[in-house]
C-alpha positions as CSV (number, residue, x, y, z in Angstrom):
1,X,-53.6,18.6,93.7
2,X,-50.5,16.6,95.1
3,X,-52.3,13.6,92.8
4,X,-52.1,15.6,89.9
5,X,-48.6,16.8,90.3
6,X,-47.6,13.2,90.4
7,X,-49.2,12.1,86.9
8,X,-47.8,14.9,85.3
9,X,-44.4,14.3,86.4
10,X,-44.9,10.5,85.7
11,X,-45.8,11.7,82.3
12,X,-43.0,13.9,81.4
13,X,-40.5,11.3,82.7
14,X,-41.9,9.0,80.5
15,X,-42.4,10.8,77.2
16,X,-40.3,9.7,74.4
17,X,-38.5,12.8,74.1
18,X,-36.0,13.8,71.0
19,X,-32.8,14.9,72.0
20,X,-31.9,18.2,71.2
21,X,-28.6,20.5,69.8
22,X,-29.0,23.8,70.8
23,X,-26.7,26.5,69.5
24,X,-27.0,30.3,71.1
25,X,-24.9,32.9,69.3
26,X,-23.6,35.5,71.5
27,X,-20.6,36.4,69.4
28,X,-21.5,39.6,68.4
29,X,-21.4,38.8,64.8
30,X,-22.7,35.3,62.6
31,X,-21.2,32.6,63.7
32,X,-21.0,28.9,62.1
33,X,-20.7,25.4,63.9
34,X,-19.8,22.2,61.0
35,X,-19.9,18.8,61.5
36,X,-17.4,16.9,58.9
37,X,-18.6,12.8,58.5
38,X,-16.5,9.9,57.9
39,X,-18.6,9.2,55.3
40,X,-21.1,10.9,53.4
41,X,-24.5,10.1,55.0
42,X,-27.3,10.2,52.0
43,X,-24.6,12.5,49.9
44,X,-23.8,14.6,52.4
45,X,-20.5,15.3,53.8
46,X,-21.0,18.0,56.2
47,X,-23.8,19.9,57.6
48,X,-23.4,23.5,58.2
49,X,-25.3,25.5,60.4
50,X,-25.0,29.5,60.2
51,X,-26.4,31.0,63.4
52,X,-26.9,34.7,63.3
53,X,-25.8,36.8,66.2
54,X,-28.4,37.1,69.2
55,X,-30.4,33.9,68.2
56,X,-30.1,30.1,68.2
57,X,-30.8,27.0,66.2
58,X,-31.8,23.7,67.4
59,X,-30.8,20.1,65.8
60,X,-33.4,18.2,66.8
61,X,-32.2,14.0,66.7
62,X,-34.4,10.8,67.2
63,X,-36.7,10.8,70.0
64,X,-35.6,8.7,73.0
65,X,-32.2,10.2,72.5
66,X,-30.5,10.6,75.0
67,X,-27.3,12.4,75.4
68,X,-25.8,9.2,77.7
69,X,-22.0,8.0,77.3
70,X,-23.0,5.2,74.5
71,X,-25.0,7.6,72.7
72,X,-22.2,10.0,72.6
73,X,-19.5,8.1,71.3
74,X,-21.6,6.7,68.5
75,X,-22.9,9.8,67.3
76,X,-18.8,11.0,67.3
77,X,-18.0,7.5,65.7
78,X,-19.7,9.1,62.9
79,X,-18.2,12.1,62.9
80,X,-14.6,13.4,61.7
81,X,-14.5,16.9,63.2
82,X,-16.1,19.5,64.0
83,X,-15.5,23.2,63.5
84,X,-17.0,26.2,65.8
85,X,-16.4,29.7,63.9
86,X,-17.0,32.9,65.8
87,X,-15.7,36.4,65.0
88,X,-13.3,35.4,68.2
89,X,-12.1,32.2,67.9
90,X,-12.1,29.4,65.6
91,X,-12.1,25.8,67.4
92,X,-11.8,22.8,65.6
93,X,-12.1,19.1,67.1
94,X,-10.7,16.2,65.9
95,X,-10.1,14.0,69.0
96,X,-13.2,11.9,69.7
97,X,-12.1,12.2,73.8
98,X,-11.9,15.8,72.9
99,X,-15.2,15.8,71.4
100,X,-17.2,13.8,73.9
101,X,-15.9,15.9,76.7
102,X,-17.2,18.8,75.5
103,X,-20.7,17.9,74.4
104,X,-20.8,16.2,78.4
105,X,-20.1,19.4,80.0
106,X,-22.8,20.8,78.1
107,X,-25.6,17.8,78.8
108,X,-29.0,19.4,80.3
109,X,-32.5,18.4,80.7
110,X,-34.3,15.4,82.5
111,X,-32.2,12.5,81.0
112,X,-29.5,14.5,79.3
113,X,-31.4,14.8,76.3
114,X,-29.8,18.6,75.4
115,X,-26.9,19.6,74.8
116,X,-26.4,23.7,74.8
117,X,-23.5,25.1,73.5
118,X,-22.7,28.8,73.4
119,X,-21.0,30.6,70.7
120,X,-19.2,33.9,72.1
């Protein structure tokens, strides 16, 4: 049993997994989280995600992604701000120190590969 154990940890720790944006609305209404890009990536020049109240939506990036310091900072070297939207509060983040702060406090998994963030 003990055998087994061990090969199926050794497995998960090993997998390539994604990394992983997960947004849980607990607002009490919709609420919206935008990410504005330096530059237009394939036309785009920001992605929008409406999350309706009691439920969540997951951005899933590249496998092997790991939420790490590196990986942070180039993901917000992309990125010119972003904008949370609850029937609350509205929080918008320009400062890249700003930025990577917040998605740190909010690293989870084996490896860091999630990042939760709540809306309330």
């Amino acid at each position: 049993m003990k055998i087994k154990l061990l090969i199926l940890m050794l497995l998960l720790v090993e997998c390539d997994t994604p990394g992983i944006l997960i947004l849980e609305n607990k607002s009490g209404s919709k609420a919206y989280y935008t990410l504005y890009f330096n530059e237009p990536i394939e036309g785009v020049h920001k992605l929008e995600v409406e999350i309706n109240d009691k439920s969540r939506e997951e951005l899933i990036f590249g496998f092997g992604n790991r939420w790490t310091k590196d990986r942070l900072n180039y993901f917000f070297s992309q990125i010119d701000s972003i904008e949370i939207i609850t029937k609350n509060d509205t929080m918008i983040m320009k400062d890249k120190m700003e930025m990577y702060h917040y998605f740190k406090k909010r690293r989870k998994g084996i490896g860091n590969h999630i990042v939760k963030i709540k809306l309330e």
